[in-house]
Structure formats: C-alpha cells, structure tokens
C-alpha positions as CSV (number, residue, x, y, z in Angstrom):
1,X,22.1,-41.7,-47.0
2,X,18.6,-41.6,-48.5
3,X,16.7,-38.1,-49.2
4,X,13.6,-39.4,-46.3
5,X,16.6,-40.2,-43.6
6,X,18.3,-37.1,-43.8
7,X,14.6,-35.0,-43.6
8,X,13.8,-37.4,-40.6
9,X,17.2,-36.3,-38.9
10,X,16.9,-32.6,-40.0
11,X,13.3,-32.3,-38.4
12,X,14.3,-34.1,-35.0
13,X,17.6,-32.0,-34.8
14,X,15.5,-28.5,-35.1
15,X,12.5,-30.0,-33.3
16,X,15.5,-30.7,-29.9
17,X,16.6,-27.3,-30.5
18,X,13.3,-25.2,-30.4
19,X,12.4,-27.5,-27.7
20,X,16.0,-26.1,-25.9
21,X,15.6,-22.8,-26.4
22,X,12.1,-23.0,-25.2
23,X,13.2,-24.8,-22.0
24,X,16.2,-21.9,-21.6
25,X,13.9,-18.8,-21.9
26,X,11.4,-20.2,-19.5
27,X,14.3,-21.1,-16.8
28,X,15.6,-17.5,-17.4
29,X,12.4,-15.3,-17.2
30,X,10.7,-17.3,-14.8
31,X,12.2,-15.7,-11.5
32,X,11.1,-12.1,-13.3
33,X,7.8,-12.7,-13.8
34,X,6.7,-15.1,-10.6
35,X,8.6,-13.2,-8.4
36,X,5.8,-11.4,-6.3
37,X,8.3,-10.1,-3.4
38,X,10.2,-8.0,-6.2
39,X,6.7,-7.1,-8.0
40,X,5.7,-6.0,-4.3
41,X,8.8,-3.9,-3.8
42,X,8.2,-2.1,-7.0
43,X,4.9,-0.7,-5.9
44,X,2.7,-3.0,-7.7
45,X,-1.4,-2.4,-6.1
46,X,-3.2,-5.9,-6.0
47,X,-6.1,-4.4,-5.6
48,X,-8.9,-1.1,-5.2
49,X,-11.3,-0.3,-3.2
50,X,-14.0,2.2,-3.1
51,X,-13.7,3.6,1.0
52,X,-13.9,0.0,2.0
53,X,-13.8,-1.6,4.3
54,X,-11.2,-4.2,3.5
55,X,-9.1,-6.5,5.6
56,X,-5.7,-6.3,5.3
57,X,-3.2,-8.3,8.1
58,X,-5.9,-9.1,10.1
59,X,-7.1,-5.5,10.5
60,X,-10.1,-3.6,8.8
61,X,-10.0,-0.4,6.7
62,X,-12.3,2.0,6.0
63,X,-11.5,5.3,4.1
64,X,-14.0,8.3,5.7
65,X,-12.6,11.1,4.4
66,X,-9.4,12.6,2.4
67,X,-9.3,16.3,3.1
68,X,-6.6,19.0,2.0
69,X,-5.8,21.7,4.8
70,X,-3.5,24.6,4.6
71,X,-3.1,24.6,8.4
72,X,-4.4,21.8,11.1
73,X,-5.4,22.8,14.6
74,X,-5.0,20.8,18.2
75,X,-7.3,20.1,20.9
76,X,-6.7,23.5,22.3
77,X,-7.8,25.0,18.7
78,X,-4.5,26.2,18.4
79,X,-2.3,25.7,15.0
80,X,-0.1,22.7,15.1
81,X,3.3,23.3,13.2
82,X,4.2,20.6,10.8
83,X,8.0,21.0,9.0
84,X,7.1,21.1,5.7
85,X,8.5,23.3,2.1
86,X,6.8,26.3,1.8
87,X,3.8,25.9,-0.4
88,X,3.0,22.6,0.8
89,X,-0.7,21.2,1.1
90,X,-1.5,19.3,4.4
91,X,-3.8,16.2,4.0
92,X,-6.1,14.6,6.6
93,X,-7.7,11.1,5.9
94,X,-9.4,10.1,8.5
95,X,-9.8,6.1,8.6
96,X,-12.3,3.8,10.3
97,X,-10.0,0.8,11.8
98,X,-10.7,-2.2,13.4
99,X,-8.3,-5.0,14.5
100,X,-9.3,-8.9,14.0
101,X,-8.9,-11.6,15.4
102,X,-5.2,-12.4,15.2
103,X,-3.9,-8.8,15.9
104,X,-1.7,-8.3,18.6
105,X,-2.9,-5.8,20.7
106,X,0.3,-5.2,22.7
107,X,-0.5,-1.8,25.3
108,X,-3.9,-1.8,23.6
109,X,-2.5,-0.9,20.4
110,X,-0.6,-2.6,17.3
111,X,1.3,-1.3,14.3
112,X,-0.8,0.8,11.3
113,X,0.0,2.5,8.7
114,X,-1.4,3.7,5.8
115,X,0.6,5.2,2.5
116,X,-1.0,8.3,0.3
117,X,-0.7,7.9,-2.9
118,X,-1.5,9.7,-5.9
119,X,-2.2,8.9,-10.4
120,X,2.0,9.3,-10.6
121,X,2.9,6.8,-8.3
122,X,4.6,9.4,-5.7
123,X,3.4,8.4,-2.1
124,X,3.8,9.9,1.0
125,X,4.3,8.8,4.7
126,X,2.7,9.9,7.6
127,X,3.4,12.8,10.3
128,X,2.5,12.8,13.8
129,X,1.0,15.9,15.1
130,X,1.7,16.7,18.4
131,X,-2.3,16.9,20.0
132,X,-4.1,16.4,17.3
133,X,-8.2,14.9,18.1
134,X,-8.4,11.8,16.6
135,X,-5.3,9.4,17.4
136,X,-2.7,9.4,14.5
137,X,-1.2,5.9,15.0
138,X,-3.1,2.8,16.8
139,X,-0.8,2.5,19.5
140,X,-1.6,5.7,21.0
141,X,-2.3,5.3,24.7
142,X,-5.3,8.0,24.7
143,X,-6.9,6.2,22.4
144,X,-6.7,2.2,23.7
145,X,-8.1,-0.3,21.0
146,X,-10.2,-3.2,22.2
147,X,-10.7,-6.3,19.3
148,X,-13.2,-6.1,16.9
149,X,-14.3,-2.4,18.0
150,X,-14.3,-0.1,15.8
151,X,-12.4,3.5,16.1
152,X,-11.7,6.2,14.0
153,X,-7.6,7.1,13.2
154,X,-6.0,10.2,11.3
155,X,-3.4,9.9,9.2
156,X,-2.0,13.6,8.4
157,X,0.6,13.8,5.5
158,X,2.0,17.4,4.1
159,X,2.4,17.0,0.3
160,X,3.4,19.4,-2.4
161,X,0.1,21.7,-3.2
162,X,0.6,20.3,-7.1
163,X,0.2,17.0,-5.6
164,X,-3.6,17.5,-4.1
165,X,-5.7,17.4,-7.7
166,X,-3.8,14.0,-8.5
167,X,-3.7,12.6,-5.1
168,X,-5.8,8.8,-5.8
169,X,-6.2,7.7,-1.5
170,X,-4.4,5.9,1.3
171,X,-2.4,2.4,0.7
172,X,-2.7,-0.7,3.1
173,X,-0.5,-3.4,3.0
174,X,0.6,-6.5,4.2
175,X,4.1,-7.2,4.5
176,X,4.2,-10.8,4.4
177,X,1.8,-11.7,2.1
178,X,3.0,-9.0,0.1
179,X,-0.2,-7.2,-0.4
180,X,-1.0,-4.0,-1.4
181,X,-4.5,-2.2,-1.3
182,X,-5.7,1.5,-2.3
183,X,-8.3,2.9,-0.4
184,X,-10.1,5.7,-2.3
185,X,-12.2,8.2,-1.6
C-alpha cells in the first residue's frame, strides 16, 4: 500500500471516531442540560423582579412590603401565637394580587402562594395566622376575589432571626411551565 493511501485511510478513520465520540457525549449530556423540569426542581430562578408586578399562571404580583416582626397581632389587637423555635424572626410581606383572565376563581378564591427566600438559597413556607387583617391565602372567604381586581394578601413566615439580614423576597412560580420568579423588595 502507497504512503498517500494509508494517510487517506488514517485521516477518515480518526475523522469517524471524533465525529463518534462527538455524537456520544452530545446523546449523553443532552437530557442534563435541556432538562428544564429537573433544573426547576433544583431551585433554579428564571427571573427577578424589582416589587413587580409580574404575571405568573395567569395571576399578578406585586411585592408592597417585606417586614420582620418579633410578634404579630389580630384584628382584636391581641398577639397571635405562631409555633416557632425560640429566637425566631416573624416576617410579613404583604402582596398586591390580582387574578387574570384564565384563573379559576372557584368560592371566589384560587390557589397562591408565594415562597421566601433568602442570598443562601434557604426558603421558607407560609403560616396561617388565625385572624390576622389582611387575608393570608386567596381563597379566604372574608376576603372574596372578583377578576382582574386588585387586593392586597399577607403572607407571614417565622424564620430564624440569622435569616432576616440575608432574606432576598418572596418566590412565584408556575408549576407547569416550570417558572420561577423572585419578587424583591
């Protein structure tokens, strides 16, 4: 076999195998980095927004306030007792929301909820004081919604009083587009 041949052969052989290998890394990391439900899962924030408002699942957003409490008081103006560890911080944001057209308003109200968050990732769920003023879900039947009218919500979480100097604002999401927002303050 001539010298030229031999090259020829040499250059197709490693020009099928980088071109294999390519075609095998791309097949293997492509479900790891397309994958937006896992990316979702992990906590991944899409996007950030300065008090809003911002649509999110048909419904609008609108950060007011983020205020830390050490104690919370009723309609009465008595204390309202939340279960939490001793030195813990209790945290008020209270939220401007408005549901769109293609909310179900089922009972005049529909599901909300909004996540605090802080610069380490930790988040927090909500709690539902018994009597607080504002309504602290949107299903609350003191507080009806009507669409596309605005009304004010409180989300009250009890955090860790290290948490409050880190604590960034609230999370929106939406489940099925897999959509994440922070709302700061």
């Amino acid at each position: 076999m001539k010298l030229a041949s031999r090259m020829s052969r040499l250059t197709v052989q490693i020009a099928l195998l980088v071109a294999l290998l390519a075609a095998a890394t791309i097949i293997l990391l492509r479900p790891y980095l397309t994958d937006t439900e896992r990316i979702y899962e992990e906590g991944r924030i899409d996007q950030v927004i300065n008090q809003g408002p911002v649509t999110i699942a048909h419904v609008e957003w609108k950060l007011d306030s983020l205020k830390a409490y050490t104690s919370i008081l009723d309609k009465d103006g008595e204390a309202i007792d939340l279960a939490g560890p001793a030195g813990s911080t209790i945290v008020v944001a209270t939220l401007t929301v408005t549901p769109r057209e293609g909310v179900f308003l089922k009972d005049k109200g529909f599901t909300c909820d909004a996540t605090l968050r802080d610069t380490h990732g930790n988040t927090w769920d909500t709690e539902q004081p018994f009597d607080y003023p504002l309504a602290t879900y949107c299903g609350d039947d003191d507080h009806p919604f009507t669409m596309d009218k605005p009304q004010q919500i409180a989300k009250v979480y009890v955090v860790p009083k290290s948490a409050v100097p880190n604590l960034t604002g609230v999370t929106v999401e939406d489940f099925t587009d897999h959509r994440r927002v922070l709302i700061t303050p």
